[in-house]
C-alpha positions in Angstrom: 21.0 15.7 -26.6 22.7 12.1 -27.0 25.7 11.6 -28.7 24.4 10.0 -31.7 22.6 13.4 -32.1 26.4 14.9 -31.9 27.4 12.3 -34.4 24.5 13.8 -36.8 25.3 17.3 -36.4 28.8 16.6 -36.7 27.4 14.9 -40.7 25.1 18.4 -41.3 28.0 20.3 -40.9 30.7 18.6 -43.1 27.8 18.3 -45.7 26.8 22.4 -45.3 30.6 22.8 -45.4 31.0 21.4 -49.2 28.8 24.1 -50.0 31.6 27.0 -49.7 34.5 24.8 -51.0 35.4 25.7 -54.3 38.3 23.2 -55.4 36.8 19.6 -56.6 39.3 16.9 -54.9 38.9 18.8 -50.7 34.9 18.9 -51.7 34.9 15.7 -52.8 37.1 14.4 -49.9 34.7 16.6 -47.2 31.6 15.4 -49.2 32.7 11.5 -48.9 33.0 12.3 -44.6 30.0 13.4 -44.8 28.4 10.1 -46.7 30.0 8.3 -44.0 29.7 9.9 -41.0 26.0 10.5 -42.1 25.9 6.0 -42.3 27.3 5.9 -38.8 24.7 7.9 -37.7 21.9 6.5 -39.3 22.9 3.0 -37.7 23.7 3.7 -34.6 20.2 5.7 -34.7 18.6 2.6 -35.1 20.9 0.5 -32.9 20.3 2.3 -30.2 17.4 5.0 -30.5 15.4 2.4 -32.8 14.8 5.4 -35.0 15.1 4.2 -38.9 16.1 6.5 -40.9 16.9 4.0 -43.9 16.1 6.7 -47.2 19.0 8.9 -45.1 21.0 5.8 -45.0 20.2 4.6 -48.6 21.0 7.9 -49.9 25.1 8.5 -48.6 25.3 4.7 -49.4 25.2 5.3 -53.2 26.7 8.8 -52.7 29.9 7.5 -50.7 31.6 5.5 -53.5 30.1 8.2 -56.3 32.1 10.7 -54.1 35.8 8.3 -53.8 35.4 7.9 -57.4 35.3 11.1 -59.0 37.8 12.1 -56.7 40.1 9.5 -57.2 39.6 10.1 -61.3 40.4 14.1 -60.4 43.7 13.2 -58.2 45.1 11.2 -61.3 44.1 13.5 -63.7 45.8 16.5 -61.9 48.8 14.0 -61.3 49.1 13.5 -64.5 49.2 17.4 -65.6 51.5 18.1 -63.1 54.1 15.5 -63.9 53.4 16.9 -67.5 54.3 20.2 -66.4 58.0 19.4 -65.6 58.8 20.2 -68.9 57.1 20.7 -71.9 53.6 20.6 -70.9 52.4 17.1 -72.7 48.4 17.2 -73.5 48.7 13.4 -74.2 48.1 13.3 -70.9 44.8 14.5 -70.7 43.6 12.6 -73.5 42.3 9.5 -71.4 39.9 12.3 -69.9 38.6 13.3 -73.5 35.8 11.9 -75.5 36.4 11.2 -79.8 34.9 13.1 -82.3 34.9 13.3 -86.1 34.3 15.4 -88.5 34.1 15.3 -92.3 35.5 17.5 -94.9 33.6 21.0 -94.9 31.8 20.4 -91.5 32.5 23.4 -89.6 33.4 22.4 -85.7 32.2 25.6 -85.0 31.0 28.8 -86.2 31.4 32.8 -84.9 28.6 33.4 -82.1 28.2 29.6 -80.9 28.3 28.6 -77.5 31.8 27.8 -76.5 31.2 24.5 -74.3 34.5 22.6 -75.3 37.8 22.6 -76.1 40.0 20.4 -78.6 43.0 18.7 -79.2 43.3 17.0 -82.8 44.7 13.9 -83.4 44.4 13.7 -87.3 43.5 16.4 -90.0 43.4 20.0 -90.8 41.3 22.7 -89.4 41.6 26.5 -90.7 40.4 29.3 -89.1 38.0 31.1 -91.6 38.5 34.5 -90.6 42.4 33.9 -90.8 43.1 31.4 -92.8 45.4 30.1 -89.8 45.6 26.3 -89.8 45.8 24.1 -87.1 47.2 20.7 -87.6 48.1 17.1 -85.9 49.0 17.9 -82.0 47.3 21.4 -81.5 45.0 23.1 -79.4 41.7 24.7 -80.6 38.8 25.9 -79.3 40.3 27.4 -75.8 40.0 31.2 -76.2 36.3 30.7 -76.0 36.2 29.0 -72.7 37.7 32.4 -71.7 35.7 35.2 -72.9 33.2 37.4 -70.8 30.7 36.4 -73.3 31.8 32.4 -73.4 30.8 32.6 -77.7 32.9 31.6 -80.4 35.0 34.3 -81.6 36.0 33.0 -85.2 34.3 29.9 -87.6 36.5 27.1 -87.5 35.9 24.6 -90.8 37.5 21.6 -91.5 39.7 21.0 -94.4 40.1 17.1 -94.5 38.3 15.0 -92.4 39.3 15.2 -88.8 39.6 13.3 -85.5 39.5 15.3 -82.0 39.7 14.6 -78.3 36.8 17.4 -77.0 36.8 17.7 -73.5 34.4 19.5 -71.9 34.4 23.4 -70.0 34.0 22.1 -66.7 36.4 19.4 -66.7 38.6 22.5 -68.2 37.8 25.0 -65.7 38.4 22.7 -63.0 41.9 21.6 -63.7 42.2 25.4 -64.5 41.7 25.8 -61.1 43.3 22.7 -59.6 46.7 22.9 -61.2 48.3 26.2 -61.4 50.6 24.8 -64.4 48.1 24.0 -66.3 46.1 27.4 -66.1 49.6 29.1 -67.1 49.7 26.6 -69.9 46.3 27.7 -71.1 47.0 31.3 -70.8 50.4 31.3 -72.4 48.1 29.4 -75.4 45.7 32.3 -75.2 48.3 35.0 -75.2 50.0 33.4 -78.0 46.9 32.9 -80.2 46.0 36.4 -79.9 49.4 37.8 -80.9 49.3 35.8 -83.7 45.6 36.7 -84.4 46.6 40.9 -83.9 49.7 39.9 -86.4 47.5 38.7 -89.2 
């Protein structure tokens, strides 16, 4: 075995290793090694064993930046929680992470049963929760305690009294800062603790 063997087996293994790491930004930082260590290996394998392994080589060349990228967008956007967590915990800042939505008068933004797949934060207008009658306004939270059931469904039909504008982001994204930033996933269950009292109160 020659060293630029070593170098490729040294790439296998940082790549196999992303495979049990279960926060984003060390995968992502392991996974972008492995791009490059992978590169290094497939030219020295052709520098000097005249072995081309160029769809190996094409391959970690597009995955190397896709991998500092998403990283580098998951750093900011837990930097951004956490300096949001020093106080009052500040959802503004996750707002450059979440994609519009709009909704007319009478739409429902979702109804008892659905899929839970996001969760909101509204900018403008009035939601009220059927079930309830509990409104949520300008500056709230909606759509969270789905994300957290065993069943991930929509517990309660959510219909829109004027029309609305939302910032949805999506479970994943949710489930990963969850993870990422311990503030944040206290943040989210003080919300969920809260909305149940109130729920049990009604």
């Amino acid at each position: 075995m020659n060293w630029v063997d070593l170098v490729g087996y040294l790439a296998a293994v940082l790549m196999f290793s992303t495979f049990y790491m279960k926060k984003m930004i060390p995968l992502r930082a392991v996974g972008a090694s492995a791009n490059f260590v992978f590169i290094i290996y497939t030219l020295c394998s052709y520098l000097f064993l005249q072995r081309g392994i160029w769809p190996l080589f094409i391959l970690h060349v597009a995955l190397l930046p896709l991998n500092i990228i998403r990283m580098r967008q998951m750093i900011m956007l837990v930097n951004k929680v956490r300096e949001s967590s020093t106080g009052h915990f500040a959802i503004d800042f996750l707002t450059p992470y979440m994609a519009k939505e709009h909704f007319k008068k009478g739409d429902y933004l979702f109804k008892k049963g659905d899929e839970s797949l996001k969760m909101y934060y509204v900018q403008s207008g009035i939601l009220r929760l059927e079930e309830l009658g509990i409104t949520f306004d300008k500056g709230e939270l909606i759509g969270e305690m789905g994300l957290f059931s065993s069943n991930h469904k929509r517990s309660a039909t959510v219909v829109c009294d004027t029309d609305v504008e939302l910032l949805a982001i999506s479970k994943n994204n949710v489930m990963q800062l969850y993870y990422q930033n311990q503030k944040f996933g206290f943040y989210l269950v003080q919300l969920v603790i809260d909305r149940l009292l109130k729920k049990r109160s009604s």
